[in-house]
C-alpha positions in Angstrom: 0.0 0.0 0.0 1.5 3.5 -0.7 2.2 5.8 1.8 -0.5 8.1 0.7 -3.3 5.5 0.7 -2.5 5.0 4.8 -2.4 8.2 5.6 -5.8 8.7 4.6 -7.1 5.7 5.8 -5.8 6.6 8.9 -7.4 9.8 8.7 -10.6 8.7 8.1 -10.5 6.0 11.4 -9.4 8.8 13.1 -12.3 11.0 11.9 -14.8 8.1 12.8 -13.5 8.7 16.8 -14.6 10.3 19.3 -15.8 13.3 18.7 -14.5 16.2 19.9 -17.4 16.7 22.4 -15.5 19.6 24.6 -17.5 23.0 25.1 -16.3 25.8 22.9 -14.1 28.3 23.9 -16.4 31.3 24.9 -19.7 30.4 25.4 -20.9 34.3 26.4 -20.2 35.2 22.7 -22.9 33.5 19.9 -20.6 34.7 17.2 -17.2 33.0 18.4 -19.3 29.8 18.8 -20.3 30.1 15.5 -16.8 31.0 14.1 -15.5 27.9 16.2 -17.9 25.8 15.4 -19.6 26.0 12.2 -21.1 22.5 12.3 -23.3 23.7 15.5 -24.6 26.9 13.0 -25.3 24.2 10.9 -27.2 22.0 12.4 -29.3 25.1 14.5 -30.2 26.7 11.1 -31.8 23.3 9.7 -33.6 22.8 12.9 -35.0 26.4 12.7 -36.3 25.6 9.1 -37.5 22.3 9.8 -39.1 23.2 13.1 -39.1 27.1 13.3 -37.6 27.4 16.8 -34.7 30.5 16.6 -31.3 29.7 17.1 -30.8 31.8 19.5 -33.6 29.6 21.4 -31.7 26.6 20.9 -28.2 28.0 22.0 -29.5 28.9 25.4 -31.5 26.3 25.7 -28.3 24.1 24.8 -26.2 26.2 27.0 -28.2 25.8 30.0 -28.8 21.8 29.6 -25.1 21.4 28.8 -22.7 24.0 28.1 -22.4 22.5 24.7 -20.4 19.1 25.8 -21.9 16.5 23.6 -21.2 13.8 26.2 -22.5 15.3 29.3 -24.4 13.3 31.8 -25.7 13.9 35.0 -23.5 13.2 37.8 -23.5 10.7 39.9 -25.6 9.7 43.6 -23.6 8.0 46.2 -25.0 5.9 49.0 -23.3 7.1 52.3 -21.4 9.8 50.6 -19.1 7.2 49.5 -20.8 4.6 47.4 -21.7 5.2 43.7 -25.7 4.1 43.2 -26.5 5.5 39.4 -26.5 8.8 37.9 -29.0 11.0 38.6 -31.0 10.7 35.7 -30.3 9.2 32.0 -29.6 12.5 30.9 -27.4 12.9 27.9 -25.8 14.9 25.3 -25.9 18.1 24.3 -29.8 18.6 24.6 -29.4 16.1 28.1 -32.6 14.1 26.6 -34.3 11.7 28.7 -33.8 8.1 27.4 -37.9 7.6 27.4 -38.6 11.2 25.7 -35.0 10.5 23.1 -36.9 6.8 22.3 -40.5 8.8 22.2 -38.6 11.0 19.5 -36.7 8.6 17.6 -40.0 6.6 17.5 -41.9 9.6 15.8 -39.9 11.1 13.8 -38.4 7.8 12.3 -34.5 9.0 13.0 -33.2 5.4 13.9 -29.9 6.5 14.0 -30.3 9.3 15.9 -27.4 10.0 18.7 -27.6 12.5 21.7 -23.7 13.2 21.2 -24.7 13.9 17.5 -25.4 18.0 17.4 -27.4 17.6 14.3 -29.8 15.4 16.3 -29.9 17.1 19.5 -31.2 20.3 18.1 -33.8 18.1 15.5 -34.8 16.9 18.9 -34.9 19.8 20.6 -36.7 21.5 18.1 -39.2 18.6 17.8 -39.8 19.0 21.4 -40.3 22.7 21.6 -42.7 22.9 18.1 -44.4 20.4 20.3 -45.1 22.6 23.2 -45.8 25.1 20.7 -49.1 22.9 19.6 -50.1 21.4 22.6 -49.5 24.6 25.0 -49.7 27.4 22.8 -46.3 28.9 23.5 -43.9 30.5 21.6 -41.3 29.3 19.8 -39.7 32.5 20.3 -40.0 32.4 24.0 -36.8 30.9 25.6 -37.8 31.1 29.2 -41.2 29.4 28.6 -39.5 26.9 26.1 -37.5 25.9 28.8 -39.6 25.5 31.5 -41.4 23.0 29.4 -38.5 21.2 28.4 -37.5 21.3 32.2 -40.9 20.0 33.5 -42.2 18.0 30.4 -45.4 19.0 28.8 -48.0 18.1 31.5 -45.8 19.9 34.6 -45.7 22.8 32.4 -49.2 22.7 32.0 -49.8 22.1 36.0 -47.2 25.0 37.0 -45.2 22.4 39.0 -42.2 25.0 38.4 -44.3 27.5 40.3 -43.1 25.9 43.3 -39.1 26.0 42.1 -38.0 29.2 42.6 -34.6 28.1 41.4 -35.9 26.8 38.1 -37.9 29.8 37.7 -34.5 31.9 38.3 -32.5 29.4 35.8 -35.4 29.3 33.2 -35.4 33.4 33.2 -31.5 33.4 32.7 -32.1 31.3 29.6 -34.1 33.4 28.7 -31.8 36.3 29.3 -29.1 34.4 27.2 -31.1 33.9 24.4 -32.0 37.6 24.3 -28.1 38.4 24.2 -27.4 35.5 21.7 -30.2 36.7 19.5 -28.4 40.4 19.6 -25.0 38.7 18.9 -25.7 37.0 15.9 -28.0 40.0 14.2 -24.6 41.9 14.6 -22.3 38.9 13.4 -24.3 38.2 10.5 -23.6 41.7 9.1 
């Protein structure tokens, strides 16, 4: 085999890795994550034509659930402080989908393949999940903080106000939303 030949083969293994699934480098500034990470832009825009939630929208929302590490997970719960019993929840991925509402998705929208390290799926599935709120609750797809609150709480605690007794998801839901104003004003002034 010439030397050529390995090198890319090696190149493409190496390609098939992984997955560099660190956050980017500033996460305060929409337009450097977009720079660093076209891919994410990418993936955000088809969601927004597919499902019409803003990207701004998504990238608090994505922010908030993960800081944009595509292999986050909850952390773990010890038994006496000391004994590891499970994670927290089956949280995972940049959207940190539940592995019942990620099945429920993948069952619906027919996207077998579908991975929650994957950014091009965790945004379809968060935008299927927040056009779904949209129908069934009547909120915006523009509205971050409500968005949230029902991807926090699932449909049906949103529709009880169960967050209504959370004070500290009612702070952390009105920071995304906070985020998503100053993403929104980011990108209007790096799209210029």
């Amino acid at each position: 085999m010439n030397r050529l030949l390995k090198l890319a083969i090696v190149g493409l293994v190496a390609s098939c890795g992984g997955g560099n699934y660190k956050a980017p480098r500033n996460l305060d500034n929409a337009c450097a994550i977009a720079a660093e990470r076209p891919a994410y832009m990418r993936a955000m825009r088809k969601t927004e034509r597919k499902w019409g939630i803003p990207i701004h929208v998504q990238m608090a929302a994505i922010h908030q659930e993960s800081k944009f590490i595509g292999d986050a997970r909850t952390p773990h719960r010890y038994a006496l402080g000391v004994i590891p019993i499970g994670r927290q929840s089956s949280a995972y991925g940049y959207s940190q989908a539940l592995d019942g509402t990620w099945e429920e998705y993948v069952k619906e929208t027919g996207n077998r393949g579908a991975r929650r390290n994957n950014i091009k799926d965790a945004t379809d599935f968060m935008g299927w999940y927040m056009d779904g709120s949209t129908r069934r609750l009547g909120i915006s797809k523009a509205d971050a903080t409500s968005q949230y609150l029902a991807y926090h709480e699932g449909r049906s605690g949103f529709a009880r106000q169960s967050y209504r007794g959370k004070p500290w998801l009612m702070r952390v839901a009105a920071n995304v939303g906070q985020r998503a104003s100053m993403y929104r004003a980011q990108l209007a002034s790096c799209r210029r």
